[in-house]
C-alpha positions as CSV (number, residue, x, y, z in Angstrom):
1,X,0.2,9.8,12.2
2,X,-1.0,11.3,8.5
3,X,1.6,10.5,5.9
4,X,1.5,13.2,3.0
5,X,1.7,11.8,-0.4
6,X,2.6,14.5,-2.9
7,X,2.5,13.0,-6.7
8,X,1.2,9.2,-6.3
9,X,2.3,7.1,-8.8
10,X,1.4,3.4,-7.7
11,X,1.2,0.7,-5.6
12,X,0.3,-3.0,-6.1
13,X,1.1,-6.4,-4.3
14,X,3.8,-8.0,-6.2
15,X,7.1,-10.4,-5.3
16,X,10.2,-9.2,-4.7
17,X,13.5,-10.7,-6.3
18,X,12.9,-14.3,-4.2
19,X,9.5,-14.4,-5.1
20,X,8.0,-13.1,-1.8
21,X,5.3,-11.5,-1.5
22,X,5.0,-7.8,-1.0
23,X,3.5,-4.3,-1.3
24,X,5.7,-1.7,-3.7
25,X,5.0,1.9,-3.4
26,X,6.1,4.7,-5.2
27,X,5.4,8.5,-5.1
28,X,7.5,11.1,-6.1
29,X,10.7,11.1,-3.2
30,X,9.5,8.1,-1.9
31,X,9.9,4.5,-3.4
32,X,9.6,1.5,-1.2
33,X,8.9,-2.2,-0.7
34,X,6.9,-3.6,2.3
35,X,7.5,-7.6,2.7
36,X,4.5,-9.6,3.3
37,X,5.8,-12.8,4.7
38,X,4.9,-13.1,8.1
39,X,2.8,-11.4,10.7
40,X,4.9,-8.4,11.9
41,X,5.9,-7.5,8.2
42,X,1.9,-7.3,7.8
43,X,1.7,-5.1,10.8
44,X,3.9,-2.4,9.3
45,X,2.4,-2.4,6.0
46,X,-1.0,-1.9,7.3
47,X,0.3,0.9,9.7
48,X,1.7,2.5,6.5
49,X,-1.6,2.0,4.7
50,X,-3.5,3.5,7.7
51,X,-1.0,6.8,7.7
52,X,-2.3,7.7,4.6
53,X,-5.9,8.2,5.6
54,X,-7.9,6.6,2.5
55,X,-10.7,6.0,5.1
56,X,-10.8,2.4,4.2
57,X,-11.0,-0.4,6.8
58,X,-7.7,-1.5,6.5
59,X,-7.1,-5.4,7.8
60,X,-5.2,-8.5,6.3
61,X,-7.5,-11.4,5.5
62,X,-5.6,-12.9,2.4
63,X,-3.4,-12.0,-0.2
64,X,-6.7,-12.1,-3.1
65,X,-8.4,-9.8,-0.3
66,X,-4.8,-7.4,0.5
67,X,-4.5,-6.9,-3.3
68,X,-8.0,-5.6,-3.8
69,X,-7.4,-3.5,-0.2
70,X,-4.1,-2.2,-1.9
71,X,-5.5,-1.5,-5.4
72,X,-8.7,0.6,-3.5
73,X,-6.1,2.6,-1.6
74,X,-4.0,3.0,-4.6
75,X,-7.6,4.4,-6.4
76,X,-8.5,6.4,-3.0
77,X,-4.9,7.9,-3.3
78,X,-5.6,8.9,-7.1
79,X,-8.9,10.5,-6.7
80,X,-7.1,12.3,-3.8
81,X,-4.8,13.7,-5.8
82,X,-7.6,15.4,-9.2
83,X,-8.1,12.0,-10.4
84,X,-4.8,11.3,-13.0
């Protein structure tokens, strides 16, 4: 399933207040945080990242290789949207 994305305004791997890792999103209506501590939590953030159809390969390796994965979707998302 295609997520729509109107008005993107970022997304990055970060820690949450524990200092966990995890993926924040945000886009205009939607704000949220996808933990990154354990396999199933990985799952669902890569099911998100898949919805929103950057046409990257989209697969957990590390966290030095997720953040680059997550700051080409963010880039995918902004060229989607004119390029802010």
């Amino acid at each position: 399933m295609k997520t729509t994305i109107k008005n993107f305004y970022y997304m990055s791997l970060t820690a949450d207040r524990n200092d966990k890792p995890c993926m924040a999103f945000n886009a205009e209506g939607i704000s949220m945080n996808f933990p990154l501590t354990n396999a199933i939590d990985i799952i669902v953030c890569n099911e998100f990242l898949r919805s929103l159809d950057a046409g990257l390969h989209i697969e957990f390796e590390s966290y030095k290789q997720y953040n680059e994965l997550i700051t080409d979707c963010a880039t995918v998302l902004e060229e989607m949207q004119g390029g802010r």
